[in-house]
N, C-alpha and C positions, 0 to 999 in steps of 0.2 A: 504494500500500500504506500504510496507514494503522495505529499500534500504540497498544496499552493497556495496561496491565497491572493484575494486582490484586493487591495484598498485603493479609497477614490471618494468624491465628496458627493453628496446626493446629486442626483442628474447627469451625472459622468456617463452612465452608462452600461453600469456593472449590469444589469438585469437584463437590459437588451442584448449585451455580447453572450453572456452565458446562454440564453434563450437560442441566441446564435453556434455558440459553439460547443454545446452537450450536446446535439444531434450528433455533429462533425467528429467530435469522439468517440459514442457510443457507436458509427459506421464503421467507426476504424476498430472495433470490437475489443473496448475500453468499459471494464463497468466503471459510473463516475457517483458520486455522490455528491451533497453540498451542505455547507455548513455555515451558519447564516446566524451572525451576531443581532440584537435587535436592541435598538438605546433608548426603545419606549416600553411600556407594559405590552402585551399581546394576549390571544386569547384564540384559539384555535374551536374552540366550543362555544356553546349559545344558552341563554337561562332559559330551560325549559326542559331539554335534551337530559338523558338519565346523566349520559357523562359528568355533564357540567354539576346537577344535584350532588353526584359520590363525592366530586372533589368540593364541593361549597360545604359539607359536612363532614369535612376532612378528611375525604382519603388522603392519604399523599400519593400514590399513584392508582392511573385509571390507565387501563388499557383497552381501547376500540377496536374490534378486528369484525372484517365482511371479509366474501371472497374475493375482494380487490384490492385490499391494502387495511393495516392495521397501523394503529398511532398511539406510543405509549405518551400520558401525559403526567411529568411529575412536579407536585409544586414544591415549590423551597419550601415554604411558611420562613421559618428562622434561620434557616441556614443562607451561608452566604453564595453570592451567585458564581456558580463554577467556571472557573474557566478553560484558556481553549486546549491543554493538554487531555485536562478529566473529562470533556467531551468528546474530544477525537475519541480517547479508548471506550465511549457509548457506541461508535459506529459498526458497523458488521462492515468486514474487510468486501474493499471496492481496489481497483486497480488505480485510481488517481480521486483523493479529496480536493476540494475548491472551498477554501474557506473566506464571507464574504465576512470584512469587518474584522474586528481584534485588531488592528489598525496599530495600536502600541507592546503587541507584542512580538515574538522575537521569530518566527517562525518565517519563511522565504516569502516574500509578497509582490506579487506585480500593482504599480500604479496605473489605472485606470484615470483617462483622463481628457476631457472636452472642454476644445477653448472656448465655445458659446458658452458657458457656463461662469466665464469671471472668475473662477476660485483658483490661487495659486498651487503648483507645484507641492507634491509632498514627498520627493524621493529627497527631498536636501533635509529635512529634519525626523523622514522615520528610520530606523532600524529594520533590515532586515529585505530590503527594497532590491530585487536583482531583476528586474527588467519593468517597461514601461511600453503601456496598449493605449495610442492615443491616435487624434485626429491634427497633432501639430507637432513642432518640435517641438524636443525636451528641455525646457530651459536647466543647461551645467549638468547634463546627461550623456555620458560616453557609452553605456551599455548599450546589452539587448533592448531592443524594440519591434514593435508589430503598430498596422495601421489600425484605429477604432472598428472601422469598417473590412477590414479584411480577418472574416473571422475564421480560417484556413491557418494567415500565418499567427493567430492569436493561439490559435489551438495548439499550435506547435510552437509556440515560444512555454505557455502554460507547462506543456508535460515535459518539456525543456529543462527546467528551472525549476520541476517539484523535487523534493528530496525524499527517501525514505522515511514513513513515520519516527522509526527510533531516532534516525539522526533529528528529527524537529521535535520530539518530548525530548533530545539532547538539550539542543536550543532553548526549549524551555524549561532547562531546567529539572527534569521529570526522570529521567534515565532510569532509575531507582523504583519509580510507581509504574512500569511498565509488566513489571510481571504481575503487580499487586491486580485484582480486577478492579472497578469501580466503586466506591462505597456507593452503598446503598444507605438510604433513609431509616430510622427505625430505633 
């Protein structure tokens, strides 16, 4: 399993390239996954739904499964929000993870990036920044790069530049909790 990720500022782009280039992948007979930071509240369930009831009456995990896909849901309550190593090892092994977000951590990250958008450059002040998928040049950018809109050489810069998951729980520090499994709640 192999991980990337992309940071980039809202409206960059990120949703549309991905959109674009997880088909281009999974042809190339790539399982992919994604993993997707969120910096507001979210809520995948509805008031009314049994789901939603277990966990409003405290479960801490509910699990939804049909014969099309299943979604486990777990809440923190008190605990603090995990981050991006103790997630990765929640994943079920895929050939290439896309992590969208974590932005300040330490993990390989392509900058996404749209000059209509006004928002400066972030490979000059983040860590961990090894190529850059944009529609202009990079301002103080010698690396890898791919166009916004060409999402063929995006897909091939992306699995380019992922690294092994051990070497990125390296990076983050985690080397140690790789064999451990995930705590669980309880």
């Amino acid at each position: 399993m192999k991980v990337i990720g992309l940071a980039g500022w809202s409206g960059a782009g990120k949703t549309t390239l991905l959109a674009g280039v997880i088909p281009l992948l999974v042809r190339r007979g790539l399982s992919v996954s994604t993993l997707k930071h969120a910096h507001h509240a979210f809520d995948i369930d509805r008031p009314g739904k049994d789901s939603y009831e277990h966990r409003a009456a405290g479960a801490t995990e509910v699990l939804v499964a049909s014969g099309r896909r299943w979604a486990l849901m777990h809440e923190l309550r008190d605990e603090a929000e995990p981050g991006l190593a103790e997630l990765l090892r929640h994943l079920s092994p895929v050939d290439l993870v896309i992590v969208e977000g974590f932005k300040r951590e330490a993990h390989p990250k392509v900058e996404v990036h749209r000059a209509a958008n006004g928002k400066p450059w972030l490979h000059a002040e983040l860590a961990g920044v090894v190529g850059v998928i944009a529609d202009d040049d990079p301002s103080g950018w010698a690396g890898r790069r791919a166009h916004l809109d060409d999402h063929a050489a995006a897909a091939n810069l992306l699995t380019e530049l992922a690294l092994p998951l051990g070497d990125v729980l390296h990076r983050l520090g985690t080397r140690a909790a790789l064999a451990q499994p995930p705590r669980k709640a309880g």
